[in-house]
C-alpha positions in Angstrom: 4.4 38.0 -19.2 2.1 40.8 -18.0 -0.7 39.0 -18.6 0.4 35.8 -16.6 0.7 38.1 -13.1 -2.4 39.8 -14.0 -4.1 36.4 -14.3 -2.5 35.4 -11.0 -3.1 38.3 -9.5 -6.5 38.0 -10.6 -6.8 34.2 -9.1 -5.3 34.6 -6.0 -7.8 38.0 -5.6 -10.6 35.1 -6.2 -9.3 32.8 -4.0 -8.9 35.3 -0.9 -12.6 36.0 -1.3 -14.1 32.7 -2.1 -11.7 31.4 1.4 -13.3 34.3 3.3 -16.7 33.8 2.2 -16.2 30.6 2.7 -15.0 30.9 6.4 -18.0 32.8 7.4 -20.6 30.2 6.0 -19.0 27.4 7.1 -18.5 29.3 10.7 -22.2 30.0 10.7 -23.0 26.1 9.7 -20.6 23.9 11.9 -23.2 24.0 14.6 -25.9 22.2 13.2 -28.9 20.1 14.8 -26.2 17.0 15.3 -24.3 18.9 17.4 -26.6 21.1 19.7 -28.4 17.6 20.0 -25.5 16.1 21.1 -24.6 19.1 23.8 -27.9 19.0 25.5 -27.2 15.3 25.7 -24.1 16.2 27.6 -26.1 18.5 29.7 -28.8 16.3 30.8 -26.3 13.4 31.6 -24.5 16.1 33.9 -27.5 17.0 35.6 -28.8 13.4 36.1 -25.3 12.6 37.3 -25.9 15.8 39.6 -29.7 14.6 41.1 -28.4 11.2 42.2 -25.8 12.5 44.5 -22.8 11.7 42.6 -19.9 13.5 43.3 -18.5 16.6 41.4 -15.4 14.8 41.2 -16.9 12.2 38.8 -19.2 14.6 37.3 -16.7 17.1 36.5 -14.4 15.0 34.1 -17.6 14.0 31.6 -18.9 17.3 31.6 -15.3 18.8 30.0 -15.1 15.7 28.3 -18.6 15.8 26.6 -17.4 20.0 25.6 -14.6 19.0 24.4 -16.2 16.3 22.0 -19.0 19.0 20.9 -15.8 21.4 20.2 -14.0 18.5 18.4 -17.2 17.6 16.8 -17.9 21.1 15.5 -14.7 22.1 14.7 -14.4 18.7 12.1 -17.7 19.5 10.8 -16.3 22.7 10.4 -13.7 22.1 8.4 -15.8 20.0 6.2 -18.0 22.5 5.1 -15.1 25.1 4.5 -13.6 22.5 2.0 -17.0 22.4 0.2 -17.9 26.2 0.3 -14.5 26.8 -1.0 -15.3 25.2 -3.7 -18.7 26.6 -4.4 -17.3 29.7 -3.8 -14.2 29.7 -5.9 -16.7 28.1 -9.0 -19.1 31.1 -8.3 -16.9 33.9 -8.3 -15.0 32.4 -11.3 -18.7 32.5 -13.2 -19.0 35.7 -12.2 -15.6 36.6 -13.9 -16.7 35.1 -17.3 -20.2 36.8 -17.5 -18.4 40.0 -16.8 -16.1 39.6 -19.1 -18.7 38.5 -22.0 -20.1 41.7 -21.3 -17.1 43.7 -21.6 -16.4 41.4 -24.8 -19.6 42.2 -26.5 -19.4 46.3 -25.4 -15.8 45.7 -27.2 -17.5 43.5 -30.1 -20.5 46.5 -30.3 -17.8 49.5 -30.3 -15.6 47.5 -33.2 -19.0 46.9 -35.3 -20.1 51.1 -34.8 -16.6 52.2 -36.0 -16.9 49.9 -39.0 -20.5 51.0 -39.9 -19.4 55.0 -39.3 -16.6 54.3 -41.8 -18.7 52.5 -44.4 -21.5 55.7 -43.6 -18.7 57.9 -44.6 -17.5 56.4 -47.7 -20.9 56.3 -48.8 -21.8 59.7 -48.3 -19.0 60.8 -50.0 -19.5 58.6 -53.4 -23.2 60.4 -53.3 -21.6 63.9 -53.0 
């Protein structure tokens, strides 16, 4: 029973850090090439818009529109990329977990084969003596 909580313990502990890890890279990658491209497309419309004499009034209304896609835009693509660096992330992390524990195995494994070849050291020197 001890070793179920441990295990969840242990899980949720992986999943905290894979979902943070994964929030930081996906915060850092939502704003990618599509969507800068698409902003300064906003940007020059609104200017053009702005050179021919058009009124604020009608300029006004795309510009926050056109944000507000880039923000939507981003935000989506955000959201995509946390779902798959979740993922990476959790796989990682649990990778790391097994290698560490086939280290601590084999120091376990190494410790168990030393006592047993003391022992048989022992019983030899004392059938020589």
């Amino acid at each position: 029973m001890e070793k179920t909580k441990i295990l969840k313990q242990t899980n949720e502990e992986t999943q905290k850090q894979a979902s943070a890890r994964a929030k930081v890279r996906s915060r850092n990658a939502r704003w990618d090439l599509n969507v800068a491209i698409f902003l300064f497309a906003v940007l020059i419309i609104v200017i053009i818009l702005l050179f021919q004499d058009i009124g604020v009034e009608f300029v006004g209304p795309i510009a926050i529109f056109g944000l507000a896609m880039v923000w939507l835009v981003g935000w989506r693509r955000g959201k995509q990329l946390y779902d798959i660096f979740f993922d990476e992330e959790l796989i990682r992390l649990e990778q790391e977990s097994k290698k560490k524990g086939k280290v601590k195995g084999k120091k376990l494994k190494e410790v168990i084969e030393e006592t047993i070849e003391e022992k048989v050291q022992k019983a030899l020197r004392e059938r020589w003596e």
